[in-house]
N, C-alpha and C positions, 0 to 999 in steps of 0.2 A: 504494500500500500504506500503509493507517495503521500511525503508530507511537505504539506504546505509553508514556504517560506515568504515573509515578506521583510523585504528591507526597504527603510524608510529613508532619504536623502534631504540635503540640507536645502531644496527648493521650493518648488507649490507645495504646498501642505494639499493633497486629493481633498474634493468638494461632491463630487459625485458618487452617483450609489455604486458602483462597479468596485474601484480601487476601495471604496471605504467598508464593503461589502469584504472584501479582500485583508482587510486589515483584523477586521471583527472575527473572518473565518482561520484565521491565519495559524498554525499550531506551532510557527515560531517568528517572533518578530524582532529585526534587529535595526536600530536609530545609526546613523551615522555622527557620529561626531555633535557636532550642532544642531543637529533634528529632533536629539531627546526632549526640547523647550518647544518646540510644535507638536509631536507627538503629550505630551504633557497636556499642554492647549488644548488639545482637541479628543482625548482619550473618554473623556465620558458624554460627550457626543455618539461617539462610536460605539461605547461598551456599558453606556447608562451608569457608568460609575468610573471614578479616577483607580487609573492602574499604570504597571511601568510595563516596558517593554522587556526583553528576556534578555538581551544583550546590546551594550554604545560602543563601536569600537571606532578608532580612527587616530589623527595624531592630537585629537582634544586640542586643536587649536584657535577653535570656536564654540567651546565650552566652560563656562566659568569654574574658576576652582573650588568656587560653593559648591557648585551641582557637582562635579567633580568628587568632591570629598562627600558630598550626602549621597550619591549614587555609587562609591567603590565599586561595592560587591557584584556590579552588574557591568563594568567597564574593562574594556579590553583595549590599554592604549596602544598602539605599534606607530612607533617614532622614526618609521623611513619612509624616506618623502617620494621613491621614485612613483610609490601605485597612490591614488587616491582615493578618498573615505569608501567610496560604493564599492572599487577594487578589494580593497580591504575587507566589507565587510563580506564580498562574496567568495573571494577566497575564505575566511573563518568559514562560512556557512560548507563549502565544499569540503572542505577537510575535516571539517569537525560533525557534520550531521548526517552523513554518511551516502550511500548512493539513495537514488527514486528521491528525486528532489525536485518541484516543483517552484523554481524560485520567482518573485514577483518583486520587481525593482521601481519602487512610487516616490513620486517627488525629485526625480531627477532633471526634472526639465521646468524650466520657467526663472525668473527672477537676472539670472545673467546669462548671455546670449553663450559666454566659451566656455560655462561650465556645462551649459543642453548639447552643445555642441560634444564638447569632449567625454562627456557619459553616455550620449547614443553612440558615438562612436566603439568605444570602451566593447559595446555589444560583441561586436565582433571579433577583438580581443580575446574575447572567452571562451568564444567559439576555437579557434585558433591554440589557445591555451590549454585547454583539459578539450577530452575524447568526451563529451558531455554522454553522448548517446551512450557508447560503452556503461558509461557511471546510469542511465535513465534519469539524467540530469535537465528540465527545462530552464532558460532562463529568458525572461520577456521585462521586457521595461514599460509602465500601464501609467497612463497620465489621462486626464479630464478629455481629454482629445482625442485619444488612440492607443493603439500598443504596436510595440516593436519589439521585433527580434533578427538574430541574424539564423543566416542557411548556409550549408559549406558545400552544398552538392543539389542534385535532383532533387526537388521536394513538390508533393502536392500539399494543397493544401483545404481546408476546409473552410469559407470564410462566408458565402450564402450572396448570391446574385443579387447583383447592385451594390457592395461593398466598396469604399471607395480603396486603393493599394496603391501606395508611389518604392519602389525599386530603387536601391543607391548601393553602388560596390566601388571599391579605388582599383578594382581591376579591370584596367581599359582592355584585356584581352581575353575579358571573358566574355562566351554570348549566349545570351537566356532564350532559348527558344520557350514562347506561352502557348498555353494551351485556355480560353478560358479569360481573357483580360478583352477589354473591349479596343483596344490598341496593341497590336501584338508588339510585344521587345525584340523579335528575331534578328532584327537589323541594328538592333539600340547599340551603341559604342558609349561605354561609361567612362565618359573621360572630363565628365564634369557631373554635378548634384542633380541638377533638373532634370536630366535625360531620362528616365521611366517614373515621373514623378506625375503625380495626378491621374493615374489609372481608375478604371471600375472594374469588379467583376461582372461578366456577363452572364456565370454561372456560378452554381452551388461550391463547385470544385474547381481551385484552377490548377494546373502543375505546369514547374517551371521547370524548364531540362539546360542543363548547364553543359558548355564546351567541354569544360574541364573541370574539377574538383578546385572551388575559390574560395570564395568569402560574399555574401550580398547581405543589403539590412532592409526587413519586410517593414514596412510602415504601414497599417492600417487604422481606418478610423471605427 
């Protein structure tokens, strides 16, 4: 049985029932660094009473030494700069809570333009970095607007006609033949953001077949 992970980011606090739906169901939730003080904010909203989350891990650079020293027992600081808070807390989550993991990453996007920027990107990353699939590892990043994730190969997908999908990969040599999008990609050359951006599904099912074994980030709304 997968278990449900969410981790929270230090940006939009989720406003809608999906991600907040996701937080309430969540059977582990972990705050990044400075999110523990919106999560706090917003915790009996969501759960009809004040609660902490199960783990803050990050370089606490944006967390005060109050909350710091009143939250110890649930913080996990790691003091190297190269990965950042969401990095951090999804490696903890991978290594420490074992395979069949269902991760959901909220609040990573909104408030500054290079930190939405550099945590969707991050997506890919992951993919790239651990055999997710091997482990029965998802990981999707879920904001008021949509979800993302990345694909490293052939994938269908299930996403129900009239969905809207935009496609972005930094591999200008790979080529997505579509099965299922109302603008086919077969010819797209991803050598900039926009080029398969603002799709629809036409169908229940679409499947993307790849040149070769890459990297692409699914954005749906």
């Amino acid at each position: 049985m997968h278990k449900n992970v969410v981790i929270i980011c230090d940006g939009c606090f989720p406003k809608s029932a999906y991600p907040c739906y996701l937080i309430q169901t969540a059977d582990f939730i972990i705050c990044c660094d400075g999110a523990l003080r919106k999560f706090l904010k917003n915790s009996k909203k969501i759960f009809g009473e004040d609660r902490l989350p199960d783990l803050v891990t990050g370089d606490m650079d944006t967390l005060s030494k109050a909350l710091q020293k009143k939250y110890a027992d649930i913080i996990v600081k790691v003091d190297e700069q190269e990965h950042n808070d969401q990095t951090k807390a999804v490696t903890w989550a991978v290594d420490n809570l074992g395979d069949g993991l269902d991760i959901f990453i909220l609040g990573a996007t909104g408030e500054r333009e290079d930190h939405t920027i550099g945590n969707i990107s991050l997506l890919m990353e992951y993919a790239r970095r651990w055999d997710l699939e091997q482990k029965e590892i998802s990981i999707q990043m879920i904001s008021d607007h949509g979800t993302l994730f990345a694909i490293s190969d052939t994938t269908e997908i299930d996403c129900g006609t009239g969905r809207r999908i935009s496609i972005f990969s930094p591999d200008n040599s790979l080529k997505i033949k579509s099965e299922g999008l109302q603008w086919p990609t077969d010819d797209v050359v991803f050598d900039n953001w926009w080029k398969a951006t603002l799709n629809r599904a036409c169908s229940d099912r679409i499947r993307l077949t790849f040149s070769h074994p890459s990297i692409a980030l699914i954005m749906m709304d």
